[in-house]
C-alpha positions in Angstrom: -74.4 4.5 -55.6 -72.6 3.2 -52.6 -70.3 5.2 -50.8 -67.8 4.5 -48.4 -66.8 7.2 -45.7 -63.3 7.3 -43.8 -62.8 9.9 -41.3 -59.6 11.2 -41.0 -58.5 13.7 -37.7 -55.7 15.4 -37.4 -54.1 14.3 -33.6 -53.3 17.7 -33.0 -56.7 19.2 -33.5 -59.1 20.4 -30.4 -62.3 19.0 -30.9 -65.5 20.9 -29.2 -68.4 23.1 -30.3 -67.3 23.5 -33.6 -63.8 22.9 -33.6 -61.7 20.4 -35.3 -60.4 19.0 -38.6 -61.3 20.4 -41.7 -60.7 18.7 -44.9 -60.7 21.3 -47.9 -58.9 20.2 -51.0 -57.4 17.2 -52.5 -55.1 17.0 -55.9 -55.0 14.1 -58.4 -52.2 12.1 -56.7 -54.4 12.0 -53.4 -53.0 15.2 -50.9 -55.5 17.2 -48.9 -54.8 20.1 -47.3 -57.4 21.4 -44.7 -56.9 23.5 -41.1 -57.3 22.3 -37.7 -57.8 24.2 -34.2 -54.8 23.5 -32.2 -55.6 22.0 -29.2 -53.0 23.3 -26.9 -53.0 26.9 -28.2 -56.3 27.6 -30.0 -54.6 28.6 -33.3 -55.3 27.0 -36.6 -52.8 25.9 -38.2 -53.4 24.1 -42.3 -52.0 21.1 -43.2 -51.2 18.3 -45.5 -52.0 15.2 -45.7 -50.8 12.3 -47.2 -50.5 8.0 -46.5 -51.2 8.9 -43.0 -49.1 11.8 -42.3 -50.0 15.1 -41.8 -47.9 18.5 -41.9 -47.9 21.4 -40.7 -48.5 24.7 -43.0 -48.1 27.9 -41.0 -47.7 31.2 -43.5 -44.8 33.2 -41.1 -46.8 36.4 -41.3 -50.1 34.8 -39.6 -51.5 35.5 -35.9 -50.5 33.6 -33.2 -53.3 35.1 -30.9 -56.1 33.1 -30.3 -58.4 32.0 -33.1 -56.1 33.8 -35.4 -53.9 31.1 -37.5 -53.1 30.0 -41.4 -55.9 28.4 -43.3 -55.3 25.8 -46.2 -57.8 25.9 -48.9 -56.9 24.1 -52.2 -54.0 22.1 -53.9 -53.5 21.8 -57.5 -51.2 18.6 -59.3 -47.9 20.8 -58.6 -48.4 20.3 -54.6 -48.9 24.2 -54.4 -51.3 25.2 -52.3 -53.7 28.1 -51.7 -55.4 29.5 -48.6 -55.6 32.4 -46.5 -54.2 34.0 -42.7 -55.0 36.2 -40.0 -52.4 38.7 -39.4 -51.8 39.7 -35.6 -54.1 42.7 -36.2 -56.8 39.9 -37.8 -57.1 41.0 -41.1 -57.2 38.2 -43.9 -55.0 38.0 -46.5 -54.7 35.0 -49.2 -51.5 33.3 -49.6 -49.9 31.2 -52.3 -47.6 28.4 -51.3 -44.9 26.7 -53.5 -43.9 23.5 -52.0 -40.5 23.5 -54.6 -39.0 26.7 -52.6 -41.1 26.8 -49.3 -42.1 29.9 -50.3 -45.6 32.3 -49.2 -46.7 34.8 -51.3 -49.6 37.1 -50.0 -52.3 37.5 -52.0 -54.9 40.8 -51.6 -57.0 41.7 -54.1 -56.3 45.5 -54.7 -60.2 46.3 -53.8 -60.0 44.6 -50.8 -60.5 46.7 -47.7 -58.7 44.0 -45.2 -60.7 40.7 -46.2 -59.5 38.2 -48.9 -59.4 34.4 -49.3 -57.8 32.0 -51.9 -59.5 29.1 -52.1 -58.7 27.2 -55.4 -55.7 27.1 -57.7 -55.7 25.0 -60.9 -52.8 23.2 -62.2 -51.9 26.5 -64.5 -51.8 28.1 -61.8 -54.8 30.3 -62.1 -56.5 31.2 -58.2 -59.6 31.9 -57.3 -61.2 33.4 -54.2 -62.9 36.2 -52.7 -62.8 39.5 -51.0 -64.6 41.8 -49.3 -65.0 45.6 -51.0 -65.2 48.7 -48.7 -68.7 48.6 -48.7 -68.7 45.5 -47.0 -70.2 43.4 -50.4 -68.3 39.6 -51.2 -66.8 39.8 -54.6 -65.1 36.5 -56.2 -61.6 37.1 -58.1 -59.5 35.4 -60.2 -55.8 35.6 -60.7 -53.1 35.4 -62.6 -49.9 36.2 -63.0 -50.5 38.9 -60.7 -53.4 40.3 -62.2 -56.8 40.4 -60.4 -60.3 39.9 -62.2 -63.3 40.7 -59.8 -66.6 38.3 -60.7 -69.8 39.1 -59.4 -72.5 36.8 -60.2 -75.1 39.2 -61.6 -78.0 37.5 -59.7 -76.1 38.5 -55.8 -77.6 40.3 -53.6 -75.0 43.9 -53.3 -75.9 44.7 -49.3 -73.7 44.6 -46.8 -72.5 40.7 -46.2 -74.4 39.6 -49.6 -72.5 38.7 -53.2 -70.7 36.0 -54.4 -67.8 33.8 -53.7 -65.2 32.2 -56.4 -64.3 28.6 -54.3 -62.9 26.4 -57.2 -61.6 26.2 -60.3 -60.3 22.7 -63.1 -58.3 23.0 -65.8 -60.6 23.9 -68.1 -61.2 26.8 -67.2 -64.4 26.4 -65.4 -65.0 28.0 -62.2 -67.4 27.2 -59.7 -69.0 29.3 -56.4 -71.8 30.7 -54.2 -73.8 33.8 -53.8 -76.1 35.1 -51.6 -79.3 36.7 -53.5 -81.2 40.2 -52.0 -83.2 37.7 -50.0 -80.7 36.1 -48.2 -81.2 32.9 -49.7 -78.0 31.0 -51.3 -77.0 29.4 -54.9 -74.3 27.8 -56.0 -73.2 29.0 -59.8 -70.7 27.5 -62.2 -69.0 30.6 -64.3 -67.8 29.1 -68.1 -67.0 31.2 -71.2 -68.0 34.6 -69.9 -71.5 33.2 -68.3 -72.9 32.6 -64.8 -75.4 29.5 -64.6 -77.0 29.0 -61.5 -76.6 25.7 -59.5 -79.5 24.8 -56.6 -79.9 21.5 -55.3 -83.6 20.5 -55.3 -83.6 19.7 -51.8 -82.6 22.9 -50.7 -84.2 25.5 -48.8 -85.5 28.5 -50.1 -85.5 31.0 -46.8 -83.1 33.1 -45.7 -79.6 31.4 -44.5 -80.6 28.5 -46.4 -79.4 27.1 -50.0 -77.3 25.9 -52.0 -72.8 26.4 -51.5 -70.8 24.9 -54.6 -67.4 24.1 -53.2 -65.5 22.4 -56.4 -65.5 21.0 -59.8 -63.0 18.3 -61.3 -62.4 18.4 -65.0 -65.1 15.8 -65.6 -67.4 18.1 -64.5 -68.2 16.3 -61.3 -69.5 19.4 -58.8 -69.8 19.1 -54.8 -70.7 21.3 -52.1 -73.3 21.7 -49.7 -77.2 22.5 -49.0 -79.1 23.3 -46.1 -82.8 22.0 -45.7 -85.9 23.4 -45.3 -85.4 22.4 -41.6 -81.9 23.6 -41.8 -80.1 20.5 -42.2 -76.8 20.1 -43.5 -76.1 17.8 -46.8 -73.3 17.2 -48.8 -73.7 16.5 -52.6 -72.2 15.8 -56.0 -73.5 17.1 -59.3 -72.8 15.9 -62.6 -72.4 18.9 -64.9 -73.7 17.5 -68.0 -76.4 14.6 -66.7 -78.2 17.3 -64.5 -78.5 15.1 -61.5 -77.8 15.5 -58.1 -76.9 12.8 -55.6 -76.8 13.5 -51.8 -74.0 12.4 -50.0 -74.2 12.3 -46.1 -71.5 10.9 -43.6 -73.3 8.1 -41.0 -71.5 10.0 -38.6 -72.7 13.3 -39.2 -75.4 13.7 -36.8 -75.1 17.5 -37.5 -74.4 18.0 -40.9 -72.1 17.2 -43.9 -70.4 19.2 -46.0 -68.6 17.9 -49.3 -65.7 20.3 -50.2 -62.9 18.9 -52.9 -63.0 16.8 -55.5 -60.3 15.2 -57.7 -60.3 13.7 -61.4 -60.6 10.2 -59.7 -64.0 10.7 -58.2 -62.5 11.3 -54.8 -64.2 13.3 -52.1 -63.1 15.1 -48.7 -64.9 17.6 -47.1 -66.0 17.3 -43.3 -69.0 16.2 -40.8 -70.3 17.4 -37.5 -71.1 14.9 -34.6 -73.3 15.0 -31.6 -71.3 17.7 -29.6 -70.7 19.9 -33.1 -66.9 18.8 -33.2 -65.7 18.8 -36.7 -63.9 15.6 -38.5 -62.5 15.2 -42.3 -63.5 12.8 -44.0 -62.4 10.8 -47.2 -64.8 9.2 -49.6 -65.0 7.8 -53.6 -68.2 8.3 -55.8 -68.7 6.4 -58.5 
């Protein structure tokens, strides 16, 4: 399988230790939304993208303080978008944005202490994300129509900082995520008709802080994320549901790591790489 990398920046992102453009999500007629660290005033602002022009999304109710900002996370066929803010107090909520009236809508999951995320929306408008419960545990959810549905992968670890994340969803249904097990060690799972089945790349590690992240799933049942190495590199990589095979995908320009985030019905890719000095790019790619 060849593959072909293109980076794409955002001009108004700062670019140090860490910092940059993040590439999150991309829909079937090619728009990505991600975040970016705004050089001039360290806030992160998310954005669209699309034939070379980006825009700025900025939910009204997030932080303007430093390292506070609006975060964009996924993007369904409608053009809405998920994601999630710090307030001015830095709490994270989700938010829902409708493109057709301009529109945020927060999103907290009710057993949320002052932690939640919405990072996939399919295109019947079905979100996933996570939260984090009063005892300090991840939880994913799933909602609709204002209702909230807590999934815990029975295999997550339940201590403080352990348990499992809900990162994507496809129109079937089928929802993808991570958890952290009572060791510390990640997998990725996909959750279909009422069942968690466990996703690890082969080439994963198996210590703490390493493992396996599952990031999305397109309705062919094309998965991507992320794994870290025994010697804690960072890969991206694609999975195909129902072959069973893994193929690692790894920007040439990411001395530091890759991560593979979204994933259309085409086969395309985005996610982002780290160079030399850490700094954080997008990056666009098709896999055949």
């Amino acid at each position: 399988m060849t593959v072909t990398y293109k980076t794409l920046d955002d001009p108004l992102a700062a670019y140090g230790d860490f910092d940059g453009t993040y590439l999150r999500g991309i829909n079937d007629s090619g728009k990505i939304v991600g975040e970016y660290l705004d050089s001039s005033s360290s806030v992160y602002h998310g954005f669209i993208y699309k034939n070379g022009v980006y825009t700025v999304l900025t939910d009204p109710i997030a932080g303007t303080g430093n390292l506070e900002g609006t975060f964009a996370e996924g993007i369904n066929d409608l053009g809405q978008i998920v994601g999630g803010y710090f307030d001015s107090s830095e709490n994270d909520h989700g938010f829902f944005y409708n493109p057709r009236t301009g529109k945020y809508q927060t999103l907290d999951d009710p057993f949320s202490t002052d932690y939640t995320v919405a990072y996939g929306i399919n295109d019947s408008g079905k979100i996933v994300g996570e939260y984090l419960d009063i005892n300090g545990v991840y939880h994913g959810f799933f909602h609709k129509n204002g209702v909230y549905t807590t999934l815990s992968d029975p295999s997550a670890g339940t201590g403080t900082f352990e348990g499992t994340s809900a990162l994507g969803i496809n129109d079937v249904g089928q929802i993808v995520g991570d958890y952290q097990d009572g060791s510390g060690v990640y997998h990725g799972f996909v959750f279909s008709k009422g069942h968690y089945t466990t996703v690890d790349d082969p080439l994963a590690g198996n210590t703490k802080g390493d493992g396996t992240f599952v990031r999305g799933i397109n309705d062919n049942g094309l998965i991507v994320g992320h794994y870290f190495d025994s010697n804690g590199a960072e890969h991206g990589f694609v999975y195909n549901l129902h072959t069973g095979k893994y193929k690692t995908l790894d920007d040439p320009l990411g001395t530091n790591g890759t991560a593979v985030v979204g994933i259309n019905d085409s086969s395309q890719i985005v996610g982002f790489y780290y160079d030399s000095n850490n700094a954080a790019h997008g990056f666009t790619a098709h896999v055949g």
